[in-house]
Gaussian input, Z-matrix of N, CA and C with variables (Angstrom, degrees):
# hf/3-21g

backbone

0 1
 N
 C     1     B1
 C     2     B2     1     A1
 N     3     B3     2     A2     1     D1
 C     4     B4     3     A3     2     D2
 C     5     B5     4     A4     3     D3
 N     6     B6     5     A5     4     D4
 C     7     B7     6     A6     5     D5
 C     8     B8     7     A7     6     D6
 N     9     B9     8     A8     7     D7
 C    10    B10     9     A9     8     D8
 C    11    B11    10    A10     9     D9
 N    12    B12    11    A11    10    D10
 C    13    B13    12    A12    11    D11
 C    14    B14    13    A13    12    D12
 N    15    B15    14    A14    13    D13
 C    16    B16    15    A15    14    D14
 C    17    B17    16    A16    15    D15
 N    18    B18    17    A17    16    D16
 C    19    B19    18    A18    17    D17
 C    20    B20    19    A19    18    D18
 N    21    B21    20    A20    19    D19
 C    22    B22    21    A21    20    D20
 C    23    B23    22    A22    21    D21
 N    24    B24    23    A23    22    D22
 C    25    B25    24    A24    23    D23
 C    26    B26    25    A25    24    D24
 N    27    B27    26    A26    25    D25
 C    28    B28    27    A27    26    D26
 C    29    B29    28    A28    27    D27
 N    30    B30    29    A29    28    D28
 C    31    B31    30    A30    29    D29
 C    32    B32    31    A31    30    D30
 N    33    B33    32    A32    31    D31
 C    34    B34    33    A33    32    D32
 C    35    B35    34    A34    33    D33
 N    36    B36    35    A35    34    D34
 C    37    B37    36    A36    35    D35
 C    38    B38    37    A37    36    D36
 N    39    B39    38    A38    37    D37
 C    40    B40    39    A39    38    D38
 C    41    B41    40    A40    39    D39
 N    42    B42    41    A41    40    D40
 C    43    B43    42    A42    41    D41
 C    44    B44    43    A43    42    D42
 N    45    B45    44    A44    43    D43
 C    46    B46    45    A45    44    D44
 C    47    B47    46    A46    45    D45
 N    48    B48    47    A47    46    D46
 C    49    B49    48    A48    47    D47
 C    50    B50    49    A49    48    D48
 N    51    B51    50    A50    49    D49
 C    52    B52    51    A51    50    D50
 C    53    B53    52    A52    51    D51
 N    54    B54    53    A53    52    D52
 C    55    B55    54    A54    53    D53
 C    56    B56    55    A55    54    D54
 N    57    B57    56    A56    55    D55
 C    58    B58    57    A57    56    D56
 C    59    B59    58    A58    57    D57
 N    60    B60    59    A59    58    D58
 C    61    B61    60    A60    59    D59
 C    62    B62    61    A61    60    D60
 N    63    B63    62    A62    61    D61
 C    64    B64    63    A63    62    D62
 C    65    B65    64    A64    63    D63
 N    66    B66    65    A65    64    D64
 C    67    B67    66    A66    65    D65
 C    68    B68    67    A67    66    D66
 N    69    B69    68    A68    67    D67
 C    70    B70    69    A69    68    D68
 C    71    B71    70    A70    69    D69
 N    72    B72    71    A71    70    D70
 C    73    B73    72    A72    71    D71
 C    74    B74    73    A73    72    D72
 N    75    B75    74    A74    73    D73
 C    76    B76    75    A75    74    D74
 C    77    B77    76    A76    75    D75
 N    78    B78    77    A77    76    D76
 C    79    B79    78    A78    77    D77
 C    80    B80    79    A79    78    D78
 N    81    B81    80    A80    79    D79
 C    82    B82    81    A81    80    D80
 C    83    B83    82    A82    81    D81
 N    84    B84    83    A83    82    D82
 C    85    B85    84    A84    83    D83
 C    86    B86    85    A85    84    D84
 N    87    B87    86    A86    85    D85
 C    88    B88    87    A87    86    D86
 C    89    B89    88    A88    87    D87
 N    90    B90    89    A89    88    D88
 C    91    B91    90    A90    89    D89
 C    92    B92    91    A91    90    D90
 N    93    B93    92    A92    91    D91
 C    94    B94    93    A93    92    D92
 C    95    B95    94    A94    93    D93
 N    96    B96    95    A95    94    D94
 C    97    B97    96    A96    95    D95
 C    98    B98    97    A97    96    D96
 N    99    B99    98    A98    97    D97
 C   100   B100    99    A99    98    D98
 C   101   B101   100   A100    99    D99
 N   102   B102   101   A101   100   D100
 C   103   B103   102   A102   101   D101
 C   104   B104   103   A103   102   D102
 N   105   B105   104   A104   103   D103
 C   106   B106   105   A105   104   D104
 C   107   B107   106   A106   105   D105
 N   108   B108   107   A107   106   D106
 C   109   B109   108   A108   107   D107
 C   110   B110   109   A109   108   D108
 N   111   B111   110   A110   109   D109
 C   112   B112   111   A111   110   D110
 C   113   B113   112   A112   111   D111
 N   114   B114   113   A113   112   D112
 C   115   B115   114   A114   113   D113
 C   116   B116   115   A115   114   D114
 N   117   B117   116   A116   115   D115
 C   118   B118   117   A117   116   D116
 C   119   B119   118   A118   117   D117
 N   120   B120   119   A119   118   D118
 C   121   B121   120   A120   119   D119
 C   122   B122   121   A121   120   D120
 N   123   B123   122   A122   121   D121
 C   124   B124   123   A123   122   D122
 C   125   B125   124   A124   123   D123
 N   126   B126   125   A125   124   D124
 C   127   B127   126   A126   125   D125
 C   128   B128   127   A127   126   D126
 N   129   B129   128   A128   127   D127
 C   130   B130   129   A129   128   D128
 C   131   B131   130   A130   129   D129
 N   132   B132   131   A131   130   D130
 C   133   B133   132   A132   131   D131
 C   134   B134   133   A133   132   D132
 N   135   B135   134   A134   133   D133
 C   136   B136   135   A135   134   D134
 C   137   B137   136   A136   135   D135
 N   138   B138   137   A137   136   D136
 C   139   B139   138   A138   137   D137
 C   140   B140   139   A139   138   D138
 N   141   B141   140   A140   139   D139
 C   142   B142   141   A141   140   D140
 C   143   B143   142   A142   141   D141
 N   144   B144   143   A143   142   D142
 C   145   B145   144   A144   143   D143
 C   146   B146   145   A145   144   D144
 N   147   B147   146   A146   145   D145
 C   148   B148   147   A147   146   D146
 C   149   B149   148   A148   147   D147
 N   150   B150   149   A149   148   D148
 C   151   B151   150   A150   149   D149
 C   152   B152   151   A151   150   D150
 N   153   B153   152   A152   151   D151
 C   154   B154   153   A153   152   D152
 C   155   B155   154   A154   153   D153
 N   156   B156   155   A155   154   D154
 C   157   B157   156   A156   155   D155
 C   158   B158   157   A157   156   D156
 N   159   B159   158   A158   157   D157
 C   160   B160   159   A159   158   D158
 C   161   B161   160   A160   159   D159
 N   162   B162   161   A161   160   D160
 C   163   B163   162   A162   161   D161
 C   164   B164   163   A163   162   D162
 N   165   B165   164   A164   163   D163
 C   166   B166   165   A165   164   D164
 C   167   B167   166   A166   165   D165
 N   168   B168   167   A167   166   D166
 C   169   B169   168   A168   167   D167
 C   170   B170   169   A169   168   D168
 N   171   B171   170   A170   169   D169
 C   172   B172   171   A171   170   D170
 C   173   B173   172   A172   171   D171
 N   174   B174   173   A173   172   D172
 C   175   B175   174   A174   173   D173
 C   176   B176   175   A175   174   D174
 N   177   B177   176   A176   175   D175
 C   178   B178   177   A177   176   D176
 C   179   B179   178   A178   177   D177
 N   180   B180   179   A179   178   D178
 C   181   B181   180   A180   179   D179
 C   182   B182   181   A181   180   D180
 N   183   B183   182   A182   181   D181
 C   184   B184   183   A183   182   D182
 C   185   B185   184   A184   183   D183
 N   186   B186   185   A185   184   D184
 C   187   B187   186   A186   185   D185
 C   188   B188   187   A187   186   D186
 N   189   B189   188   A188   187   D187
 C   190   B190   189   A189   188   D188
 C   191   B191   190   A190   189   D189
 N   192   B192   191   A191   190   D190
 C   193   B193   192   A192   191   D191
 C   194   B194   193   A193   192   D192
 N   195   B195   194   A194   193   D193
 C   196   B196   195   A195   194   D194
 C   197   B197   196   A196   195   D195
 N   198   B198   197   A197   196   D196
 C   199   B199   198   A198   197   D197
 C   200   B200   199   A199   198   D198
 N   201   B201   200   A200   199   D199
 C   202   B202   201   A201   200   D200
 C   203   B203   202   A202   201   D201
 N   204   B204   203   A203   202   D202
 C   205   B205   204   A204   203   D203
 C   206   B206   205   A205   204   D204
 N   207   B207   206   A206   205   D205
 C   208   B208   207   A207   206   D206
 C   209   B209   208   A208   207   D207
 N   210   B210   209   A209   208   D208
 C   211   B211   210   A210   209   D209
 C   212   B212   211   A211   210   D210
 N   213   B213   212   A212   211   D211
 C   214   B214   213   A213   212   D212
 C   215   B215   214   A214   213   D213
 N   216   B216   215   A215   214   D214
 C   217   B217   216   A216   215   D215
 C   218   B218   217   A217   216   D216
 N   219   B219   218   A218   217   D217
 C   220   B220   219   A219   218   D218
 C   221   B221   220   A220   219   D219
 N   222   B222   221   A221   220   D220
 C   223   B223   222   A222   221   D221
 C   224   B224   223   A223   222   D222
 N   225   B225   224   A224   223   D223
 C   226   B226   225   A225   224   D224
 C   227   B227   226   A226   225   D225
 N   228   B228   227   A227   226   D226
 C   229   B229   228   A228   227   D227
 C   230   B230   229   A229   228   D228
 N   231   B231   230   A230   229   D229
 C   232   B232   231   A231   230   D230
 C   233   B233   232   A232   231   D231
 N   234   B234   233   A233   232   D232
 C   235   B235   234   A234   233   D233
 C   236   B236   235   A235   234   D234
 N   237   B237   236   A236   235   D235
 C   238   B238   237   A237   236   D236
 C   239   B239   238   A238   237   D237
 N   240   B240   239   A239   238   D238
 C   241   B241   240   A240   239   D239
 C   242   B242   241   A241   240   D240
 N   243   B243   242   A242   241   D241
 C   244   B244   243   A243   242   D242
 C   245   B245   244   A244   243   D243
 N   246   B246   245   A245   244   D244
 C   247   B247   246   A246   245   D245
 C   248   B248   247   A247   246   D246
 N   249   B249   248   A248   247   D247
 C   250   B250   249   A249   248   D248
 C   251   B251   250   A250   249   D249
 N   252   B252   251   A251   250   D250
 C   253   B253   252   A252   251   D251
 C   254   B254   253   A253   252   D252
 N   255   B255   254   A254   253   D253
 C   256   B256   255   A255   254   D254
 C   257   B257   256   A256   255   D255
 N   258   B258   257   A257   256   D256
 C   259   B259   258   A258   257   D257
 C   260   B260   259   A259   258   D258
 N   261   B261   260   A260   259   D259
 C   262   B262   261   A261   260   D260
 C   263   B263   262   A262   261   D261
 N   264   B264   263   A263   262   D262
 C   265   B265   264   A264   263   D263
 C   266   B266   265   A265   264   D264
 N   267   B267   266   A266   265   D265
 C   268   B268   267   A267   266   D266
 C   269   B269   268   A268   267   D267
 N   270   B270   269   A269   268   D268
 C   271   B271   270   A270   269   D269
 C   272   B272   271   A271   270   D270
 N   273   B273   272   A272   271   D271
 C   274   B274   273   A273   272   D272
 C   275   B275   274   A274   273   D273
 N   276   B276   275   A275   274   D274
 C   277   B277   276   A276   275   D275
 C   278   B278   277   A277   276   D276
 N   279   B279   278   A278   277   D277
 C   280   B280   279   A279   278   D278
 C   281   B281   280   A280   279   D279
 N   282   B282   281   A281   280   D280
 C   283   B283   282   A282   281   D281
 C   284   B284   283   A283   282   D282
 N   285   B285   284   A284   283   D283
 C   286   B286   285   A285   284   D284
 C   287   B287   286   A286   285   D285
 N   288   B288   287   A287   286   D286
 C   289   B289   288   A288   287   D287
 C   290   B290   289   A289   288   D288
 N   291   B291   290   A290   289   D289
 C   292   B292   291   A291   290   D290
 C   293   B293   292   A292   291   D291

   B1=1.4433
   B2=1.5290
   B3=1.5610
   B4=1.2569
   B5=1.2729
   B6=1.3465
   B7=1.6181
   B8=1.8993
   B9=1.3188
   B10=1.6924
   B11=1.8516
   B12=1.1095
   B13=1.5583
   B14=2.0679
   B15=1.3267
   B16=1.5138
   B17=2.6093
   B18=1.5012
   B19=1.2456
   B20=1.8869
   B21=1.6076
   B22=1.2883
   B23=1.9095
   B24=1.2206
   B25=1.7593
   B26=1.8995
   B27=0.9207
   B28=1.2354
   B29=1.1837
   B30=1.3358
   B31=1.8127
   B32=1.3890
   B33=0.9519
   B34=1.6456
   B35=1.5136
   B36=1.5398
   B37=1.7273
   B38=1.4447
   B39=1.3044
   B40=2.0123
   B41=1.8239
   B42=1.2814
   B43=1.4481
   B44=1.8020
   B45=1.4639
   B46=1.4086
   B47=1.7024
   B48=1.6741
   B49=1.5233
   B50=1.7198
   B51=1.4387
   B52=1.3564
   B53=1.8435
   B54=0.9210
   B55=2.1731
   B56=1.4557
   B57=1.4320
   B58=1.5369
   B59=1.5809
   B60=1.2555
   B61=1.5447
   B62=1.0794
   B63=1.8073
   B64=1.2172
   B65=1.9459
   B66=1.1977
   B67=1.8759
   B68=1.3122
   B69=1.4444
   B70=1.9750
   B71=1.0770
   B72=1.5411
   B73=1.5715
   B74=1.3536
   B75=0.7306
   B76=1.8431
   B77=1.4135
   B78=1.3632
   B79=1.5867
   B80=1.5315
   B81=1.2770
   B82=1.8835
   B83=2.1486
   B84=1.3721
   B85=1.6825
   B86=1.6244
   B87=1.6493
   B88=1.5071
   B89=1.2275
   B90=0.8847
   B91=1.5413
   B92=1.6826
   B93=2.1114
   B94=1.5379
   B95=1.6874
   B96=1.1216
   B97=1.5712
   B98=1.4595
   B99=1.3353
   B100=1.5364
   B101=1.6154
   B102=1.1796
   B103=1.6531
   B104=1.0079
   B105=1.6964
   B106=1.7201
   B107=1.4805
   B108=1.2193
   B109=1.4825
   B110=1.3809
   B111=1.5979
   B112=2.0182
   B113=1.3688
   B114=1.5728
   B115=1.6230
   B116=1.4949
   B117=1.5168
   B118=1.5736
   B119=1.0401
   B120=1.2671
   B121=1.5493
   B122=1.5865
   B123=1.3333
   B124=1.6862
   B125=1.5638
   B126=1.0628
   B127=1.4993
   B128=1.8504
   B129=1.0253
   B130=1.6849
   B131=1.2974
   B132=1.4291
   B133=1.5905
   B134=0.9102
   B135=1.1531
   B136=1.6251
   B137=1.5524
   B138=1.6756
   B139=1.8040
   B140=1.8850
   B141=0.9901
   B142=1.8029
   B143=1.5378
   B144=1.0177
   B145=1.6381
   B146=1.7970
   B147=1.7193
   B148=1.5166
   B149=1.5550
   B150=1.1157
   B151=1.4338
   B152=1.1875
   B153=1.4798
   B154=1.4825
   B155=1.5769
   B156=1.7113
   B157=1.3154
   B158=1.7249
   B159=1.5488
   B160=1.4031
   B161=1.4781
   B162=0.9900
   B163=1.3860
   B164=1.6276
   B165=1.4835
   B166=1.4345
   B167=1.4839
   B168=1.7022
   B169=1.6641
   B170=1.3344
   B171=1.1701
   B172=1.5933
   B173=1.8971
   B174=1.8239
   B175=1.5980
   B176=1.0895
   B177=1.6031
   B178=1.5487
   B179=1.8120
   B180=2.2223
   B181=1.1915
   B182=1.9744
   B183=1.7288
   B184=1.5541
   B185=1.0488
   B186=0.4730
   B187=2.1861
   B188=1.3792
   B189=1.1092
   B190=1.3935
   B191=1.6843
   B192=1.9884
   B193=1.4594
   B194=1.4811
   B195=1.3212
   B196=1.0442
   B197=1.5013
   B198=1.1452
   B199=1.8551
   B200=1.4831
   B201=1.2057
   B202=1.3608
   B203=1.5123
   B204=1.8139
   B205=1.6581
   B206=1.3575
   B207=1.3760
   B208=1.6984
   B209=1.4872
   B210=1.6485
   B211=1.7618
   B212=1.5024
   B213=1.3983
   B214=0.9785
   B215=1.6539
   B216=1.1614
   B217=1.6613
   B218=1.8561
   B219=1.5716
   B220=1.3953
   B221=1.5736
   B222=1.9668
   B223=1.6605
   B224=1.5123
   B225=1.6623
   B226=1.5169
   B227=1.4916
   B228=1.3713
   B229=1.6874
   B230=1.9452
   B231=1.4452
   B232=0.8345
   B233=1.6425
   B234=1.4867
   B235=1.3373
   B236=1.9017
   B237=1.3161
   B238=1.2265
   B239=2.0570
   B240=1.6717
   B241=1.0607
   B242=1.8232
   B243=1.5622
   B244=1.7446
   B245=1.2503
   B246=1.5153
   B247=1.8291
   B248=1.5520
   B249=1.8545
   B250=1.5752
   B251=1.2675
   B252=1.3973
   B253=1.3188
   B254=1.4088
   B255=1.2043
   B256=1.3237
   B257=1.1963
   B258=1.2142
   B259=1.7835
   B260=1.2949
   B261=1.6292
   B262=1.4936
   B263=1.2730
   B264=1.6824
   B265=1.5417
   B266=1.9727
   B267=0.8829
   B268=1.4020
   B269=1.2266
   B270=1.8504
   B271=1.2614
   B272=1.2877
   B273=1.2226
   B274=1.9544
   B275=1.1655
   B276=1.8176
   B277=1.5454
   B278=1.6793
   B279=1.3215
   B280=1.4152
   B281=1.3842
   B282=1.6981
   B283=1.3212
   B284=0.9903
   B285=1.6166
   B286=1.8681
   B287=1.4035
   B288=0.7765
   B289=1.2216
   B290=1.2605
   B291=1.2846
   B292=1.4442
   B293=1.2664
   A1=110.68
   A2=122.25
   A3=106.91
   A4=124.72
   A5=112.97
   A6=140.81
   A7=87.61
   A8=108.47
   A9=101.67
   A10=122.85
   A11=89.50
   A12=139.26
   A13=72.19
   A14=90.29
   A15=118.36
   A16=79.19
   A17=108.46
   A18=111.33
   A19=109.43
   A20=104.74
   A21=114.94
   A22=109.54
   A23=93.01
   A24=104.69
   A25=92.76
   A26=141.01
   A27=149.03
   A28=110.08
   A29=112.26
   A30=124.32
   A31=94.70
   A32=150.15
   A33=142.01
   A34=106.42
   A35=104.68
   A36=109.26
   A37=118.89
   A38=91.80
   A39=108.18
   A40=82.47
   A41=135.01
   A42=126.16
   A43=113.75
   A44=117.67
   A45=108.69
   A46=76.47
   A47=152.60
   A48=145.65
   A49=99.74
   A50=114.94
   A51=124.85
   A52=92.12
   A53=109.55
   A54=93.06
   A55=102.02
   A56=117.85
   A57=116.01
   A58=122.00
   A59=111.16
   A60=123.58
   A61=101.84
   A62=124.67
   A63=159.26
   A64=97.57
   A65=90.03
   A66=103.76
   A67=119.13
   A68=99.43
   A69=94.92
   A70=101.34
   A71=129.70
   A72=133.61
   A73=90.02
   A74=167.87
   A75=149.47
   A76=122.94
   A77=90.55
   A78=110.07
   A79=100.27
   A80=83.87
   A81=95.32
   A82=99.37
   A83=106.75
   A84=104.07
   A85=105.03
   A86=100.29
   A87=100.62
   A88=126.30
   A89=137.79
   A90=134.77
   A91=129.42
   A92=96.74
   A93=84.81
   A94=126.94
   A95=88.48
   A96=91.83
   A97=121.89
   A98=119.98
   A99=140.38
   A100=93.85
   A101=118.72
   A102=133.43
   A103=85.80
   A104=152.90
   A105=110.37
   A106=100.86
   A107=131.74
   A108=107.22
   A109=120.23
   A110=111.95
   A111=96.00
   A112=91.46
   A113=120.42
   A114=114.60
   A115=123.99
   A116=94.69
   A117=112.67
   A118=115.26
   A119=126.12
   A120=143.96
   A121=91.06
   A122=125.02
   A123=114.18
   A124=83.22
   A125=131.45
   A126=117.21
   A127=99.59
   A128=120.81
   A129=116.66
   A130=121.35
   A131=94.63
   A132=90.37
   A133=130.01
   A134=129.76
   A135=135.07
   A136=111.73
   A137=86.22
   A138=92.22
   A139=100.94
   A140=104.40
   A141=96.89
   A142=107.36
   A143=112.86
   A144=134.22
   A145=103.35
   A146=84.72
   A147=89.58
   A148=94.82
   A149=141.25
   A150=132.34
   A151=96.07
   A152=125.12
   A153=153.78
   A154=107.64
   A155=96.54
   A156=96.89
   A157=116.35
   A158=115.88
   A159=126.12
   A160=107.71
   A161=137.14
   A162=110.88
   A163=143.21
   A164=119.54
   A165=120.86
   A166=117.45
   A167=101.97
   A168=116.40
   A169=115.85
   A170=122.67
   A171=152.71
   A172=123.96
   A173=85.13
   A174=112.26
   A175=91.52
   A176=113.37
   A177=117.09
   A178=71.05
   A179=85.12
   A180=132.83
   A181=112.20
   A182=123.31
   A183=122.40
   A184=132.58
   A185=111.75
   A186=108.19
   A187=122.96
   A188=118.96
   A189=121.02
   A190=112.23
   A191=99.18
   A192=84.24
   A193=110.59
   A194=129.10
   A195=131.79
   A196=124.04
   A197=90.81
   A198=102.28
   A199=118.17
   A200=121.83
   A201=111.35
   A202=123.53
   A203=101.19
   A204=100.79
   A205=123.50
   A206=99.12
   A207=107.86
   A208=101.79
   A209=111.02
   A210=102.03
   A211=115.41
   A212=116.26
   A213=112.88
   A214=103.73
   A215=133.38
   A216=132.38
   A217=89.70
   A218=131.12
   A219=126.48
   A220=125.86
   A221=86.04
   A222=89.29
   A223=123.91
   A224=104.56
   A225=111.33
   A226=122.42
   A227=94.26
   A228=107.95
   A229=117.06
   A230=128.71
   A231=121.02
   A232=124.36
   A233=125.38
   A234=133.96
   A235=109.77
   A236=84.47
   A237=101.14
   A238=118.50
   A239=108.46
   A240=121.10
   A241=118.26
   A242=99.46
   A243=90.58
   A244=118.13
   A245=117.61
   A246=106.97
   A247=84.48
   A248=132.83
   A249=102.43
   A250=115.53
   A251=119.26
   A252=105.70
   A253=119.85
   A254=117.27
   A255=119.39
   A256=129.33
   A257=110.81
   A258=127.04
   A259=129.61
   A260=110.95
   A261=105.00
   A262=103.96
   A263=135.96
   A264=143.98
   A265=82.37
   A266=140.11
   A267=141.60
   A268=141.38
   A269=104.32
   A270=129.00
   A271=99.16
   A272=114.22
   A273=112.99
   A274=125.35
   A275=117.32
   A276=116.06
   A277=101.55
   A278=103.64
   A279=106.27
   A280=128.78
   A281=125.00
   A282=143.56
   A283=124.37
   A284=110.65
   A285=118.64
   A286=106.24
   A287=136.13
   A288=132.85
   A289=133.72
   A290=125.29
   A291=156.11
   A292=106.23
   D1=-46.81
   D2=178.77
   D3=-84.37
   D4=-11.25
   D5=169.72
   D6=-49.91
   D7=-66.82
   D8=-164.76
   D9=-71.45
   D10=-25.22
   D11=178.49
   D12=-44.01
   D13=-84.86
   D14=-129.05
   D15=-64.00
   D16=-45.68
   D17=-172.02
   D18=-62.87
   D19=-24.52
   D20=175.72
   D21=-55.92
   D22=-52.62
   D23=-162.06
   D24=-82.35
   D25=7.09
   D26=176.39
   D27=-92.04
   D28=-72.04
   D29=175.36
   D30=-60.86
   D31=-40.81
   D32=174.81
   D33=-49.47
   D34=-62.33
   D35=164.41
   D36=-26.23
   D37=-65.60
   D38=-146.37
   D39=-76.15
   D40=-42.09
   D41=-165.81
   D42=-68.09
   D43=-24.74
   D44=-165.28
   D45=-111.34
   D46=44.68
   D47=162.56
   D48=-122.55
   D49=-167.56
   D50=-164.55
   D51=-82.32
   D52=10.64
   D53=-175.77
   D54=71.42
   D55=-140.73
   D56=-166.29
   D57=-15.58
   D58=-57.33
   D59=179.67
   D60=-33.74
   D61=-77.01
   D62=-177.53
   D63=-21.17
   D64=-62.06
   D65=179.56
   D66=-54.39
   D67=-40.55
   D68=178.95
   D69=-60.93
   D70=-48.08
   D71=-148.36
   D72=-89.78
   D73=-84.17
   D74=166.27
   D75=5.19
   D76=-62.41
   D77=179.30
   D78=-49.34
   D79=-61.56
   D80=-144.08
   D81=-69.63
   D82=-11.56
   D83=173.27
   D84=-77.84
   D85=-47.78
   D86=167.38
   D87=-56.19
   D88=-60.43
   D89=146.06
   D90=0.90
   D91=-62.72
   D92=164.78
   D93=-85.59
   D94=-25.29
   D95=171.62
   D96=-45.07
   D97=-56.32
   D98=162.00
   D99=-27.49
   D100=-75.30
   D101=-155.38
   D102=-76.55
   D103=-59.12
   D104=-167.82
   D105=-65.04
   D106=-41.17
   D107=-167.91
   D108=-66.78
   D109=-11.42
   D110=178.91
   D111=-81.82
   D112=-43.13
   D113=172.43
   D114=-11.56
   D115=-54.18
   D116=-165.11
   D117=-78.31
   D118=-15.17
   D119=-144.54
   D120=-117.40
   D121=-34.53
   D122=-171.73
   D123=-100.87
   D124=-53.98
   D125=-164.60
   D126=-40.14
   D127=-71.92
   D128=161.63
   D129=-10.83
   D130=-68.81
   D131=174.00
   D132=-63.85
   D133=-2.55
   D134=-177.75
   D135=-93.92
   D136=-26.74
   D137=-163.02
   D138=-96.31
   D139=-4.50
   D140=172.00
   D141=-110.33
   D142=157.60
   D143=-173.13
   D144=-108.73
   D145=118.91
   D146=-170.06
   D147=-61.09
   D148=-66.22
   D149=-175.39
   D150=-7.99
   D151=-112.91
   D152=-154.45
   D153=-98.35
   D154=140.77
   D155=164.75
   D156=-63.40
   D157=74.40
   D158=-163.71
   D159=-119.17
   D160=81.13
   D161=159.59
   D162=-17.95
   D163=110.40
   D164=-179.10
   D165=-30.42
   D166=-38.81
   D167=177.60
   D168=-92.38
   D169=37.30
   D170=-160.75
   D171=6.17
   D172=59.35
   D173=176.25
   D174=-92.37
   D175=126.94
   D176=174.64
   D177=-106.97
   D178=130.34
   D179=157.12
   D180=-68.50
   D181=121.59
   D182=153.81
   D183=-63.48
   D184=175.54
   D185=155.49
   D186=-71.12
   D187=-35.09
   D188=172.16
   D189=-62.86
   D190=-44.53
   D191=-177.09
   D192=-88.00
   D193=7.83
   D194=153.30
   D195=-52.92
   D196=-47.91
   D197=176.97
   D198=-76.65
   D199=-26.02
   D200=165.35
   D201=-82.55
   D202=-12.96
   D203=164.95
   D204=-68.74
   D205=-20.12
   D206=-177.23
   D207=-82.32
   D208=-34.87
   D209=-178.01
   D210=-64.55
   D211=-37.63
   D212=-166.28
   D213=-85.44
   D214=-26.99
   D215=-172.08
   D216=-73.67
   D217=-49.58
   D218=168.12
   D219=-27.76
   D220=-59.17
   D221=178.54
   D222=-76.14
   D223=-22.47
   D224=156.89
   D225=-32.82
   D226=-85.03
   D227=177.16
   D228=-54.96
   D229=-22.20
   D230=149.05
   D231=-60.71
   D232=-43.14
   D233=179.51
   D234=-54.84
   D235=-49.44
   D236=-172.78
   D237=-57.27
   D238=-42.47
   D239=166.22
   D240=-63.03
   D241=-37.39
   D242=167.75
   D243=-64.85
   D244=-23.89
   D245=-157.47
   D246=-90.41
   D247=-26.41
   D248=173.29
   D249=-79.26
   D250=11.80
   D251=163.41
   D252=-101.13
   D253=-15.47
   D254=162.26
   D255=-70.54
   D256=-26.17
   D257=154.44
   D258=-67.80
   D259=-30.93
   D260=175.66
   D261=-89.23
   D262=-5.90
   D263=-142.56
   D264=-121.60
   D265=-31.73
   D266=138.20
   D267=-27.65
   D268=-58.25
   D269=176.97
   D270=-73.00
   D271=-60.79
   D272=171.00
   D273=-32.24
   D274=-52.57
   D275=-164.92
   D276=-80.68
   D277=-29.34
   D278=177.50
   D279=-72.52
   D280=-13.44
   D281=154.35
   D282=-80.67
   D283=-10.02
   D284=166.77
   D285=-103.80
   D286=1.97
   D287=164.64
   D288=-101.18
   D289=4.80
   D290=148.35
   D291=-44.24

């Protein structure tokens, strides 16, 4: 739903702008968006100790903040799957319009 949600209010964008133009600047927000979130996603990984929920910088991790690492790495990888679809849904309108 927010997957279509999110491609609905896009094509609304890209249809009332110049066309091609419209596509880079889509692309290219999707693009960074994508990259801070794997950013965010290895910096994590770097910073917890597969052993223990331990911090490398020796923050012992709860459960609670355990659980919001999992919410947020979820909504990551969900975020992350809309912006390649907004990129390949880009690449598309922009190869039909040729």
């Amino acid at each position: 739903m927010i997957n279509s949600s999110i491609q609905s209010l896009l094509q609304q964008a890209i249809s009332s702008g110049d066309g091609a133009h419209d596509f880079c600047l889509v692309k290219a927000d999707a693009d960074l968006i994508k990259g801070a979130l794997l950013g965010g996603i290895s910096f994590l990984g770097r910073e917890l100790d597969e052993s223990a929920a331990q911090s490398k910088m020796g923050r012992g991790y709860g459960p609670a903040d355990l659980a919001d690492l999992g919410r947020f790495l979820n909504s990551s990888v969900e975020l992350i799957k809309m912006m390649d679809a907004v990129i390949d849904g880009c690449n598309d309108s922009k190869d039909g319009s040729n």
